[in-house]
Backbone as CSV, one residue per row, in Angstrom:
resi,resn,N_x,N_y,N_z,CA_x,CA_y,CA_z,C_x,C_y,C_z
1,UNK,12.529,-101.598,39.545,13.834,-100.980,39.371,13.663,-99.761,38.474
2,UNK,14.188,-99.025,38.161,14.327,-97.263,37.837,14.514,-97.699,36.127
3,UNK,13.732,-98.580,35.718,13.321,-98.566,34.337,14.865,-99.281,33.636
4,UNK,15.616,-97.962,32.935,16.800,-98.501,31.772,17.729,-99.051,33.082
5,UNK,17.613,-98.741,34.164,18.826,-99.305,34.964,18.754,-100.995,34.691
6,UNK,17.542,-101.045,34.789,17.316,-103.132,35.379,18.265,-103.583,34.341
7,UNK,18.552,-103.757,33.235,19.498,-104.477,32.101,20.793,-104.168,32.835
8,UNK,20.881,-103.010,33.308,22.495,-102.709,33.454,22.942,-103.362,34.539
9,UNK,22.375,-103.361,35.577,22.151,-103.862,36.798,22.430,-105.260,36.416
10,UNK,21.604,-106.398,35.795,21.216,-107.680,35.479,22.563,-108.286,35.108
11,UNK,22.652,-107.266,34.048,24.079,-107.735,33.430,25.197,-107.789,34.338
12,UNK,25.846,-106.689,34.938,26.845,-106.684,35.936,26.457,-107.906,36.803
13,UNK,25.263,-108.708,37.653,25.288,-109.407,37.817,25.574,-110.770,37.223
14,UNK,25.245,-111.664,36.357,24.777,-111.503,35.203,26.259,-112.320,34.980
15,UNK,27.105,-111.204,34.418,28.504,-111.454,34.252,29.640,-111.643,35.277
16,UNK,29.232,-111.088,36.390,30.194,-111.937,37.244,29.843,-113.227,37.250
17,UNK,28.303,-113.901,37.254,28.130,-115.206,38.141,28.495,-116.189,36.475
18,UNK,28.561,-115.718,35.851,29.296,-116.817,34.686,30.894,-117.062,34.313
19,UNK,31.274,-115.853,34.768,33.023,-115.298,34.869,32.874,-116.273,36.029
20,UNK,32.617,-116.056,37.418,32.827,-117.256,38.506,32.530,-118.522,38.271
21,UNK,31.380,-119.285,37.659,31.843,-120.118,37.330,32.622,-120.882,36.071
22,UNK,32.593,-120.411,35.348,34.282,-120.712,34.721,35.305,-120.786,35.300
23,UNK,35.754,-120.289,36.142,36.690,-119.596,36.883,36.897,-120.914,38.146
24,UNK,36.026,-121.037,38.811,35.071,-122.224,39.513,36.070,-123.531,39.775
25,UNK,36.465,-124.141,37.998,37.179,-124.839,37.592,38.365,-124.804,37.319
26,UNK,39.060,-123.855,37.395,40.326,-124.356,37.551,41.240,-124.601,38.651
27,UNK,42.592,-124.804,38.288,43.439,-125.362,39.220,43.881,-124.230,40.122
28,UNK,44.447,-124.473,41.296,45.015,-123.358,42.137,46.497,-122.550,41.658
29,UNK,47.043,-123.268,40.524,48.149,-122.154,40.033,47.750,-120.982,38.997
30,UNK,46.648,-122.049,38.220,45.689,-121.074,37.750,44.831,-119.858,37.926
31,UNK,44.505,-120.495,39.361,43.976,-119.240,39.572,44.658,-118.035,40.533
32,UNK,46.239,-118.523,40.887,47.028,-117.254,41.295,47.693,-116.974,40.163
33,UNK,47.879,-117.122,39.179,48.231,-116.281,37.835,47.440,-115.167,37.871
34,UNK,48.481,-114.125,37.739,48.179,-112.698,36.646,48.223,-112.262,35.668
35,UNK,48.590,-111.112,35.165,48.882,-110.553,33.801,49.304,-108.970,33.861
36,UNK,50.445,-108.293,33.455,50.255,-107.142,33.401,49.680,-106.430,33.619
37,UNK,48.631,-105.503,34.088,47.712,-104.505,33.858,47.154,-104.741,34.908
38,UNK,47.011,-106.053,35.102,45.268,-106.534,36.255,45.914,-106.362,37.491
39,UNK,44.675,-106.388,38.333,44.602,-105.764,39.401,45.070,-106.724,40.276
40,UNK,45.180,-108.552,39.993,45.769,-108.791,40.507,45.123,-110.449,40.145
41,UNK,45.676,-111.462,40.979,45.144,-113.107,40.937,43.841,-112.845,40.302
42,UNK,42.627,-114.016,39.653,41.888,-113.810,39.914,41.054,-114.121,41.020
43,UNK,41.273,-114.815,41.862,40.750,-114.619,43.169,40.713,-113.263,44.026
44,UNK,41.873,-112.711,44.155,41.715,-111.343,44.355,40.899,-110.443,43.451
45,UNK,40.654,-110.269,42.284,39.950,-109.258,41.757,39.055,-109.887,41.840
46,UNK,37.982,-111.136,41.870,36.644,-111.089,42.118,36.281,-110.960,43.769
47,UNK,37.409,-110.464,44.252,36.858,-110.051,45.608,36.638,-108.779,45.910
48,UNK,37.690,-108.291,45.037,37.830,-106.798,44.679,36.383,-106.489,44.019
49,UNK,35.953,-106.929,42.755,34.865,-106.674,42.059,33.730,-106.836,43.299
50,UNK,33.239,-107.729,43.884,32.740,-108.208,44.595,32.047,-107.050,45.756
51,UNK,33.607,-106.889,46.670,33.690,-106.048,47.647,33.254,-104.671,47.329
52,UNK,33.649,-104.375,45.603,33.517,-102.662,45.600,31.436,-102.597,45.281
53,UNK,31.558,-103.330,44.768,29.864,-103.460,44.151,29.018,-103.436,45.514
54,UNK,29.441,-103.828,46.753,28.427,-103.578,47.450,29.213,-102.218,48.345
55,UNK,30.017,-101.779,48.539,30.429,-100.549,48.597,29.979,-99.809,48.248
56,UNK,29.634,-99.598,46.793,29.410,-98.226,46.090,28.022,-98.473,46.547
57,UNK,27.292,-99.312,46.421,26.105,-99.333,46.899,26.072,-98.997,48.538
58,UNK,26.528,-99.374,49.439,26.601,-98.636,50.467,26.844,-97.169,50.754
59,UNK,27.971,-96.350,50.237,28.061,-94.890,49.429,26.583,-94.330,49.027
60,UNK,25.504,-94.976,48.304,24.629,-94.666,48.467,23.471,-94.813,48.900
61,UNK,23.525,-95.736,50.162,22.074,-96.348,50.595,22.319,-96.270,51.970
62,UNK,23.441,-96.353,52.500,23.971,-96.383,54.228,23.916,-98.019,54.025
63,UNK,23.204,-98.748,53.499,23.613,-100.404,53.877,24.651,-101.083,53.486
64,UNK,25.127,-101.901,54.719,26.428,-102.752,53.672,26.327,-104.211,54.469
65,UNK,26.711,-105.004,53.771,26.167,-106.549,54.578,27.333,-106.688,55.337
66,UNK,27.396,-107.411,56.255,28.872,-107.883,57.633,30.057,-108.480,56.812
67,UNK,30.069,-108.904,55.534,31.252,-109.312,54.702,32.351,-107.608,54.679
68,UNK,31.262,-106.776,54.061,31.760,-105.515,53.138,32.087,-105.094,55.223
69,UNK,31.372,-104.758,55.539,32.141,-104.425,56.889,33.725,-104.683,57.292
70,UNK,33.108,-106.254,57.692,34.457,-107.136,57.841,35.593,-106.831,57.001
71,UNK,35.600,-106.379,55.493,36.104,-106.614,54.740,36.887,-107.657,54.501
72,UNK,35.674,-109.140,54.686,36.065,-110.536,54.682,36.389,-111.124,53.025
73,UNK,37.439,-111.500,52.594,37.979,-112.037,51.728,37.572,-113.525,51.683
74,UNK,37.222,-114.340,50.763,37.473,-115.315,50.504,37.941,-116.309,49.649
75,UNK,38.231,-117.391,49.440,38.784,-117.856,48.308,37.599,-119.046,47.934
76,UNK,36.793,-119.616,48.436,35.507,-120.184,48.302,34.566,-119.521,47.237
77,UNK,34.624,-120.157,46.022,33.895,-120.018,45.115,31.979,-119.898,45.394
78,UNK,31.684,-121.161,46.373,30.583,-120.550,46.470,30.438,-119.321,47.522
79,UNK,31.098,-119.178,48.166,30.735,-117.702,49.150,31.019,-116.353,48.143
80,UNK,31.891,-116.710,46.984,32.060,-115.635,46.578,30.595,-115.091,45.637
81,UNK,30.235,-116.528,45.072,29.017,-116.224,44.318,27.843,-115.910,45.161
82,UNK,27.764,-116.455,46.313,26.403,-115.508,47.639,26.765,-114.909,47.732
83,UNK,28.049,-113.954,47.595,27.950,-112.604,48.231,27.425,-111.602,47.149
84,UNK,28.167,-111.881,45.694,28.005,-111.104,44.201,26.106,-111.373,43.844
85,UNK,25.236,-112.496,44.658,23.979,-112.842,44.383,23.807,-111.978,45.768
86,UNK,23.870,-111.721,46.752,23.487,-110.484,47.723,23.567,-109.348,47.177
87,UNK,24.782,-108.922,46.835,25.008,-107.392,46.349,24.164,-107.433,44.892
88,UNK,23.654,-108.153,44.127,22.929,-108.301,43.235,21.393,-107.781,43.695
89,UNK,21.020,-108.883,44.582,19.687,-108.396,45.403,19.221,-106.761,46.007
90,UNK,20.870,-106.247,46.932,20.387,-105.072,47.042,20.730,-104.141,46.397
91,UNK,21.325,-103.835,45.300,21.014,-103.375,44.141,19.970,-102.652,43.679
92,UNK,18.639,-104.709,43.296,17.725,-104.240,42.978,17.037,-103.490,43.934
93,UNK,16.332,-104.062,45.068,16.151,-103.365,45.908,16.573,-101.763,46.311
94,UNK,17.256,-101.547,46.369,17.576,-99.863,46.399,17.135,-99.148,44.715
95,UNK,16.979,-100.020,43.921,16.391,-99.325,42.410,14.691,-99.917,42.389
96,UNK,14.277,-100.088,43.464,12.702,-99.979,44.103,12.257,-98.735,44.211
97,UNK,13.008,-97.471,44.766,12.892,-96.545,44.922,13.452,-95.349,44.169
98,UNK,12.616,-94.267,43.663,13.318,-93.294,42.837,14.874,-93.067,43.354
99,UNK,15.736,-92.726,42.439,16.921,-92.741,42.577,17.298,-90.832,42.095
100,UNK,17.508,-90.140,42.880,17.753,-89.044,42.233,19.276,-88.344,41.529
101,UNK,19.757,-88.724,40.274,20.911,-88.966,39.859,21.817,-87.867,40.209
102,UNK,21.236,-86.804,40.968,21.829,-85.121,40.983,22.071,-85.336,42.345
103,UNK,21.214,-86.382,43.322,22.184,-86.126,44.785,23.273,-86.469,44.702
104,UNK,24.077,-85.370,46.160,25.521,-85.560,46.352,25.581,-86.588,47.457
105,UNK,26.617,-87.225,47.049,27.114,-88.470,48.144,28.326,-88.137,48.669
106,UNK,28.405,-88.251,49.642,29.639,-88.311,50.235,30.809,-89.586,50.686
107,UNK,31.439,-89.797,50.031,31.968,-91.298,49.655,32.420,-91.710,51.362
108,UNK,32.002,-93.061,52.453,32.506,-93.227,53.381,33.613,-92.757,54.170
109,UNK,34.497,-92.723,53.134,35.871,-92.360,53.650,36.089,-90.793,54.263
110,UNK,34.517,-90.105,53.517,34.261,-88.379,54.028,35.277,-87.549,53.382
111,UNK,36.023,-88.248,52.274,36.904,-86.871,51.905,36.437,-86.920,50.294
112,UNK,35.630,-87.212,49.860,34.883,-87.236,48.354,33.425,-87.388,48.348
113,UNK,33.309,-85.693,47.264,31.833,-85.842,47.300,31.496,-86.013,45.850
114,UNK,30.265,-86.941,45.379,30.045,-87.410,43.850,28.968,-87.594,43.881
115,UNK,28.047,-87.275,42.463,26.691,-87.312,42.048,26.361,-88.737,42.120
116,UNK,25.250,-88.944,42.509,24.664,-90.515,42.815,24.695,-91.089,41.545
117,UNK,24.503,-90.355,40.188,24.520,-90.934,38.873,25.856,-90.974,38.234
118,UNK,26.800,-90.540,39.146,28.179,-90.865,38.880,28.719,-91.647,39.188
119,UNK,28.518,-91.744,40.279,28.451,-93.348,41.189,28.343,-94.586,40.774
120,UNK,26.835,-94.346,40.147,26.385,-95.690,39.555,27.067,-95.777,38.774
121,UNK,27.436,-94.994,37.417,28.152,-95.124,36.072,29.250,-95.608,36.813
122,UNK,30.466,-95.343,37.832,31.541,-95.938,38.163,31.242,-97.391,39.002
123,UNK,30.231,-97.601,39.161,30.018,-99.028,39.992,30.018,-99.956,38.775
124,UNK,29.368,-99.881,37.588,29.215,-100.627,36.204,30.700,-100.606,35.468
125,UNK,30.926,-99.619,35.624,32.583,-99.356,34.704,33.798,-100.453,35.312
126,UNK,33.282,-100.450,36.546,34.832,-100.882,37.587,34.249,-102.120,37.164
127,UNK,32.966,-102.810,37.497,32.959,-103.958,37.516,33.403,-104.912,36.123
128,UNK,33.377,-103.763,34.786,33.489,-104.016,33.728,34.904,-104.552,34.029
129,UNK,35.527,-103.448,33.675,36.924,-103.272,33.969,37.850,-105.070,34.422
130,UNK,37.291,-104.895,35.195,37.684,-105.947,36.129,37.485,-106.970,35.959
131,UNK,36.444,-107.328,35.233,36.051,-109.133,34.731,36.629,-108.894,33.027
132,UNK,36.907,-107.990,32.565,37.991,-108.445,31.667,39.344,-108.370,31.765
133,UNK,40.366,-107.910,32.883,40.818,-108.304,33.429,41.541,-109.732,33.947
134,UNK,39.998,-110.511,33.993,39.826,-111.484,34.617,40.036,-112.470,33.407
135,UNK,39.486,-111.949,32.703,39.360,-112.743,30.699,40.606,-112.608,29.997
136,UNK,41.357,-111.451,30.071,42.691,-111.505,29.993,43.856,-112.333,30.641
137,UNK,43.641,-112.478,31.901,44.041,-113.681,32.552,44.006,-115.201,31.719
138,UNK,42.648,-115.616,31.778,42.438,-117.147,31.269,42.653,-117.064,29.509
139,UNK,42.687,-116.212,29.214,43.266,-116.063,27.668,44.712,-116.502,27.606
140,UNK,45.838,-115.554,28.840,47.051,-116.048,29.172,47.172,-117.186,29.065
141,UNK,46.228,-118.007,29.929,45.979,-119.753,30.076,45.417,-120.482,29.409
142,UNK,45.536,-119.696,27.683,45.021,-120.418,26.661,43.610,-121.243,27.028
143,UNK,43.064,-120.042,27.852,41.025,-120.723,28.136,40.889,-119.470,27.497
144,UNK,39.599,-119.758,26.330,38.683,-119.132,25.671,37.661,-118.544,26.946
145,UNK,38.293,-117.174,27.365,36.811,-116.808,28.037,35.593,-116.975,27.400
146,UNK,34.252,-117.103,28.423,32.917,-116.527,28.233,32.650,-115.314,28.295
147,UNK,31.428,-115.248,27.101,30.966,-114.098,26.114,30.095,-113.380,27.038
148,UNK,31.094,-112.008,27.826,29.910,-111.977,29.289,29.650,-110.471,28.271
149,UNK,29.625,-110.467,27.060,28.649,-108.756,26.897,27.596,-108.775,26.830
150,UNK,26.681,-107.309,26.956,25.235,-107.362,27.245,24.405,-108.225,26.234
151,UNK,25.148,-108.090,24.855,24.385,-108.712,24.065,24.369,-110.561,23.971
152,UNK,25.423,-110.980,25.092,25.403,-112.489,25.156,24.091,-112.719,26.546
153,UNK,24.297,-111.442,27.416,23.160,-111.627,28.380,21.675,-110.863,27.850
154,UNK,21.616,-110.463,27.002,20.419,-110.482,26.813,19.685,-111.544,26.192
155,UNK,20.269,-112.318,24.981,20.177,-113.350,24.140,20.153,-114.188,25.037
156,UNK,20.839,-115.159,26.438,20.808,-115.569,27.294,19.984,-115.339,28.080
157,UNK,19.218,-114.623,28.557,18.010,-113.972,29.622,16.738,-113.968,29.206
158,UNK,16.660,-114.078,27.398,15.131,-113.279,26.476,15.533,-112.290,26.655
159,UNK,16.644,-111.535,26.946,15.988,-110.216,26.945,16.210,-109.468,25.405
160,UNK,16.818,-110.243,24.518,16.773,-109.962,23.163,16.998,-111.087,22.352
161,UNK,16.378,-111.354,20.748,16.548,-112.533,20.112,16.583,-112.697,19.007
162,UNK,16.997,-113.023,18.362,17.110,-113.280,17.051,15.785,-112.970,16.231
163,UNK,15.466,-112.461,15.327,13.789,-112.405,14.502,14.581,-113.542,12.783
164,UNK,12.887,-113.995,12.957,13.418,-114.994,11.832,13.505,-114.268,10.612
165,UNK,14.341,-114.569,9.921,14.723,-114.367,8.662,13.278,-114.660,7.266
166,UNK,13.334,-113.934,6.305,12.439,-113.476,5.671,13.147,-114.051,4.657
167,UNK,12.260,-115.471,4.038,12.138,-116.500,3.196,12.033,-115.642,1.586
């Protein structure tokens, strides 16, 4: 993967698949509750999150799997987590190959054109966006979200750790 991307990448994965399962567990009124601001149920916004993550990645690779086609919705917790562990996969995969942050993309829809490193920065932002959102929700429902920042997934992964303290 293109070096500083892999953490960023990891994480956005990372943090959806722990936001889903929390999420996993609750009841069905629970999980059509909203809140002001959000984008909507949380079932809908992790489809939303879901759906746009392999989008933007399609925007820049030409690939998109038969879900993002379809633009198939589901309410199945595990399909939602194979699809967020697919769009995870090609991700990495497309950060196999140099990524040149200055090409122009032309967004599917053909009426927006944006730097590939703009792209990415808005594929990480939205997904942010959106799983707190999602944390704002179960806060409503007096559930203590999970600690999805980089520094709970790195500490969680090795990818950073505590150094012992000096006796």
């Amino acid at each position: 993967m293109n070096g500083i991307l892999f953490d960023s990448f990891q994480h956005n994965s990372w943090a959806t698949k722990v936001l889903l399962k929390v999420c996993s567990e609750l009841n069905e009124e629970q999980l059509v509750t909203t809140v002001v601001g959000s984008y909507g149920n949380i079932i809908a916004t992790f489809n939303h999150i879901i759906l746009s993550d392999a989008r933007y990645l399609h925007h820049l690779s030409g690939n998109a799997p038969d879900w993002l086609l379809n633009r198939d919705l589901s309410n199945d917790f595990a399909v939602l987590e194979a699809r967020a562990d697919e769009a995870a996969n090609n991700w990495q995969q497309f950060f196999t190959q140099p990524v040149d942050g200055e090409q122009l993309t032309i967004l599917v829809s053909g009426d927006y054109e944006i730097h590939a490193g703009a792209l990415i920065a808005q594929a990480l932002h939205h997904s942010n966006i959106h799983r707190e959102q999602i944390c704002a929700i179960l806060t409503s429902l007096g559930i203590e979200p999970p600690d999805i920042q980089p520094w709970a997934y790195a500490h969680e992964t090795g990818r950073g750790r505590n150094l012992p303290s000096e006796q």
